[in-house]
C-alpha positions as YAML, in Angstrom:
chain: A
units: angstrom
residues:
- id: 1
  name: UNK
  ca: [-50.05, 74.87, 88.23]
- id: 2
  name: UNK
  ca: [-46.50, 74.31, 87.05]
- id: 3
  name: UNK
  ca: [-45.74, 73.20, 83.67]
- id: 4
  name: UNK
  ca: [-42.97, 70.44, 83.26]
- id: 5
  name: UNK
  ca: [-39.98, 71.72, 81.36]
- id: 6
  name: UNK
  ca: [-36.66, 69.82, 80.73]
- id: 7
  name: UNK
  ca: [-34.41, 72.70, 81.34]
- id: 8
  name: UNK
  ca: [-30.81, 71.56, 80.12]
- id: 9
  name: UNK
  ca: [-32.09, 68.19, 77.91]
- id: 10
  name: UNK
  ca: [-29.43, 65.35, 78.03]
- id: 11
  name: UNK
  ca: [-29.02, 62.05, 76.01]
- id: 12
  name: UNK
  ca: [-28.68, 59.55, 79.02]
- id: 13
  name: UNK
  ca: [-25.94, 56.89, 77.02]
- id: 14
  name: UNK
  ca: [-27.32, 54.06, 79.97]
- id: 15
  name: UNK
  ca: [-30.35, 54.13, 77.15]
- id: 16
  name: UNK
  ca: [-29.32, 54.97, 74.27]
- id: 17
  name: UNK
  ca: [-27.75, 52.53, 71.55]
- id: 18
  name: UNK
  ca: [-26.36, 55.05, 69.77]
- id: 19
  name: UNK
  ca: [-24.72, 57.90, 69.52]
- id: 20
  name: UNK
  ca: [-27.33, 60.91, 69.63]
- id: 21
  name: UNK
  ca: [-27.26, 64.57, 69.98]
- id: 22
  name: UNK
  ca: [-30.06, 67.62, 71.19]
- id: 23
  name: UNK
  ca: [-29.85, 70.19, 68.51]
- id: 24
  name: UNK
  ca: [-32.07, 72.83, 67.69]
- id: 25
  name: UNK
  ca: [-35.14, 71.42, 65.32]
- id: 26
  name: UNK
  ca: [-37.42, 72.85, 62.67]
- id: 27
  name: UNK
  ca: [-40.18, 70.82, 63.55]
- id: 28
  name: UNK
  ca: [-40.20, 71.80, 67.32]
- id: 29
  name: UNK
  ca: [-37.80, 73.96, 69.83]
- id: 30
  name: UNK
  ca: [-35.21, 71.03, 70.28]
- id: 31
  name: UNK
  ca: [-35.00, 67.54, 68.32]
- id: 32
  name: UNK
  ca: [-32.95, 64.45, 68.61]
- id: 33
  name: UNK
  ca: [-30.77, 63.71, 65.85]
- id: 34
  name: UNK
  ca: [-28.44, 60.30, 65.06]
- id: 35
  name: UNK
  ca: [-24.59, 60.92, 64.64]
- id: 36
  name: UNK
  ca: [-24.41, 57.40, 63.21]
- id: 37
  name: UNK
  ca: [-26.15, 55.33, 60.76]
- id: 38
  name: UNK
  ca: [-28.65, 53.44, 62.28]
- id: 39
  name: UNK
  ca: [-29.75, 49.86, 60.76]
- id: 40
  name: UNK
  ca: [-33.81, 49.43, 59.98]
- id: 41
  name: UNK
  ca: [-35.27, 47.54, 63.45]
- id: 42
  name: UNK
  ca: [-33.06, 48.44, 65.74]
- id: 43
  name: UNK
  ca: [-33.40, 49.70, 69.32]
- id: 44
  name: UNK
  ca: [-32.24, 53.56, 69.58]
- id: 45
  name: UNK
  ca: [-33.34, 54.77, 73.10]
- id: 46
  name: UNK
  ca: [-35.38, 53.74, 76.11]
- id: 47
  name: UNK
  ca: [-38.21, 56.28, 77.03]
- id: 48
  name: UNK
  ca: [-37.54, 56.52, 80.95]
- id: 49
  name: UNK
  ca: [-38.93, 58.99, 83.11]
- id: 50
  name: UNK
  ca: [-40.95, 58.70, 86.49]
- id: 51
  name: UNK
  ca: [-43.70, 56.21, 86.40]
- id: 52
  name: UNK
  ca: [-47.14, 58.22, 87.67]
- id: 53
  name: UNK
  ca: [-50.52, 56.92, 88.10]
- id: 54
  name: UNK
  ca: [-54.48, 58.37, 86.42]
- id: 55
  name: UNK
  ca: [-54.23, 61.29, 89.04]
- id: 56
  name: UNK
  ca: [-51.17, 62.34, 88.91]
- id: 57
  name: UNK
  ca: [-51.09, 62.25, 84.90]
- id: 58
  name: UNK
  ca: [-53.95, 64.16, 84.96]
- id: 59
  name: UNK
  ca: [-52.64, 67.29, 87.37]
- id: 60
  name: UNK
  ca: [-49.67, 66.90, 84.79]
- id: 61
  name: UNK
  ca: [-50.93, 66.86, 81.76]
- id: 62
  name: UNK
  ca: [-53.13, 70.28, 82.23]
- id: 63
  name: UNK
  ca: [-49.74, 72.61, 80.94]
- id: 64
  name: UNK
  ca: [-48.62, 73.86, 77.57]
- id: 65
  name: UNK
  ca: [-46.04, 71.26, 76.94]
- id: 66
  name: UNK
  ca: [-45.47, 68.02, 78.69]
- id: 67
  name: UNK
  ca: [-43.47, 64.82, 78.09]
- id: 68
  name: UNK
  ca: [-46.04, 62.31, 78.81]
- id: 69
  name: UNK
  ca: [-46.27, 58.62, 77.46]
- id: 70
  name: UNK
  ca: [-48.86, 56.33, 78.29]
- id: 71
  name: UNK
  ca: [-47.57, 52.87, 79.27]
- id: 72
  name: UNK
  ca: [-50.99, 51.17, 79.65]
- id: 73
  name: UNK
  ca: [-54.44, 52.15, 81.38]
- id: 74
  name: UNK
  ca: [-53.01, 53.19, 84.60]
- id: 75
  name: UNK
  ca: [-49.35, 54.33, 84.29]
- id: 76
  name: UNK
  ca: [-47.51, 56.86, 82.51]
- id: 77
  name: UNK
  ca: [-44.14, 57.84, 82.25]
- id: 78
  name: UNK
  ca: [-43.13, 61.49, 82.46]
- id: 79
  name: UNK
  ca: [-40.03, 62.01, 80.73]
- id: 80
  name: UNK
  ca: [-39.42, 65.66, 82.45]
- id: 81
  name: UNK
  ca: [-38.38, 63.75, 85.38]
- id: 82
  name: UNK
  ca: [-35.88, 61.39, 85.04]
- id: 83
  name: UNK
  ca: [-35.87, 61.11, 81.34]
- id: 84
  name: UNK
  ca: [-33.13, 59.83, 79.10]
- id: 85
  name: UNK
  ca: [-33.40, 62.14, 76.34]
- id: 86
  name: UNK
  ca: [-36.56, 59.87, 73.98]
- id: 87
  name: UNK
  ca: [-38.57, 62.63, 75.57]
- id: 88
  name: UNK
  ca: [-36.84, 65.44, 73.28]
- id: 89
  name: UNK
  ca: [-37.78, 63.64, 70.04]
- id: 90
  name: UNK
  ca: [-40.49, 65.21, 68.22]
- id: 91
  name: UNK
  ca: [-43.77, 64.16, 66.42]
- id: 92
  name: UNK
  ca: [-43.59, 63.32, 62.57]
- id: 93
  name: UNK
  ca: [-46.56, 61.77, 60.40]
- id: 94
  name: UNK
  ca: [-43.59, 59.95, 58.58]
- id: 95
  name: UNK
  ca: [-41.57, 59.26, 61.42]
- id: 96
  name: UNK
  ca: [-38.41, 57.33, 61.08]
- id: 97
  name: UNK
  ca: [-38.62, 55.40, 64.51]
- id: 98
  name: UNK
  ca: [-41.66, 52.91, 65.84]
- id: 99
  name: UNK
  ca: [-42.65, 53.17, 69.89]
- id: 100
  name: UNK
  ca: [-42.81, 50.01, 71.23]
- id: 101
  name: UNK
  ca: [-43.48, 48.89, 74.79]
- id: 102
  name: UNK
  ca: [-42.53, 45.38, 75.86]
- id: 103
  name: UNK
  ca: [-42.42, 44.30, 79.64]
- id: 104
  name: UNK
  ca: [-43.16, 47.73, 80.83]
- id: 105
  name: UNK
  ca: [-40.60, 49.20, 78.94]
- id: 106
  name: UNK
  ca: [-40.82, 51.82, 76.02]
- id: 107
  name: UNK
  ca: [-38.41, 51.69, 73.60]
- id: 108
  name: UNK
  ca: [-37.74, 53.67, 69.98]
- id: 109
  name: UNK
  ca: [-37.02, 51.51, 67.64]
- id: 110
  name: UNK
  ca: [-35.97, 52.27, 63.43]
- id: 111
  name: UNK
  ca: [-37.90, 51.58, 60.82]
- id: 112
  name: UNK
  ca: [-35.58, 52.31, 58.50]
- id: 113
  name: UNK
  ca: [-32.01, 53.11, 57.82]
- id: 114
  name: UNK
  ca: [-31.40, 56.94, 59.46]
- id: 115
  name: UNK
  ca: [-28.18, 58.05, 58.32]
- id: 116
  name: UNK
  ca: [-26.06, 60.49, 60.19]
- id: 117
  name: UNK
  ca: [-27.42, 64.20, 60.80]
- id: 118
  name: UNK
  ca: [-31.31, 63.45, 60.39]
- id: 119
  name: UNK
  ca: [-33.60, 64.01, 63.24]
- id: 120
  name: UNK
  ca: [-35.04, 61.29, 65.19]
- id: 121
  name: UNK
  ca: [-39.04, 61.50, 65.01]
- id: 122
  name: UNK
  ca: [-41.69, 58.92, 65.80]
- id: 123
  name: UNK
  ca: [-45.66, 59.25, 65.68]
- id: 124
  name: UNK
  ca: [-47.26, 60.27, 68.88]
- id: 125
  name: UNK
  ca: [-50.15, 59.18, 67.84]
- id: 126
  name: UNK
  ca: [-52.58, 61.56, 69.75]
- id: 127
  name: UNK
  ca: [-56.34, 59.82, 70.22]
- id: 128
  name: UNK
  ca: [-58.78, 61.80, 67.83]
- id: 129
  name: UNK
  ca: [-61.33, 62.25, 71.29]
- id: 130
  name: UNK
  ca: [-58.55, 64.64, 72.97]
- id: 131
  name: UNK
  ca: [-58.32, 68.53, 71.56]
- id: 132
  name: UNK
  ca: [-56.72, 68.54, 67.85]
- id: 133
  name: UNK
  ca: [-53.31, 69.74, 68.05]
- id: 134
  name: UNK
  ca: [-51.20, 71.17, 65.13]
- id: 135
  name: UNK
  ca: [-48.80, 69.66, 63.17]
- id: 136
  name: UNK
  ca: [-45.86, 70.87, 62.27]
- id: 137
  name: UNK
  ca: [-43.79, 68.01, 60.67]
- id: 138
  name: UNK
  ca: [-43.62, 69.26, 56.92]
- id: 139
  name: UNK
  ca: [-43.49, 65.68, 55.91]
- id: 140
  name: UNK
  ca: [-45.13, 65.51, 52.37]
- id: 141
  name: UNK
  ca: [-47.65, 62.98, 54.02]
- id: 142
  name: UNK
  ca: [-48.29, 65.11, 56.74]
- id: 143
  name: UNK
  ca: [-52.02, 64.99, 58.44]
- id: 144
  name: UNK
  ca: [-52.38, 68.21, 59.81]
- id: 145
  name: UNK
  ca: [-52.49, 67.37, 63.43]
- id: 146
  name: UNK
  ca: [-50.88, 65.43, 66.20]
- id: 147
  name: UNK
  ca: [-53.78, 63.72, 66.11]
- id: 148
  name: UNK
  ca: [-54.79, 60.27, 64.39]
- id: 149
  name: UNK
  ca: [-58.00, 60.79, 61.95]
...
């Protein structure tokens, strides 16, 4: 089994609204932070990737670290292949951007102001049937795990 790894992470500026950068994160390996203030409700970046089916997400989702969204019952997007960058940005129980799909489409959008320099983070929102996974967000609020309770 191979596991899916973005080797040399890019922002893709076709999907992003604003200027972003891949740094090295405290929360996780490599984060997504803003270079620019960002308004509250605003559109950052498109999750893109290749669009798989049940099987296929399952056979992918067996490795250490993937970059898998669910888009409804059927299809997922893998962000390892053919992603724009969204894929990068790590879990937070406070995150400062909202997932949103809309006509197939996934898209990051603020909650708040972010202000230059702060990492971009959104909840993944893990189902509490799967395996618990760890949280590492240091957010005051923070759960514990990945996972919702």
């Amino acid at each position: 089994m191979t596991t899916a790894l973005v080797r040399s992470p890019a922002i893709d500026p076709r999907y992003a609204c604003f200027k972003l950068a891949i740094r090295e994160s405290k929360i996780h390996h490599r984060g997504v932070y803003t270079l620019e203030r960002i308004p509250p409700r605003r559109k950052v970046i498109e999750y893109t990737g290749e669009r798989i089916g049940r099987r296929e997400t399952k056979r992918r989702g067996q490795g250490w670290l993937t970059y898998l969204f669910t888009l409804d019952d059927y299809w997922t997007i893998d962000g390892a292949v053919g992603g724009s960058g969204a894929e990068i940005i790590n879990h937070s129980c406070e995150p400062n951007l909202v997932s949103s799909i809309r006509k197939g489409h996934i898209l990051y959008i603020s909650k708040r102001v972010i202000e230059p320099g702060e990492e971009l983070t959104v909840d993944y929102r893990f189902s509490k049937k799967i395996e618990k996974v760890r949280c590492r967000c240091g957010a005051a609020g923070c759960r514990g795990a990945i996972n919702l309770k």
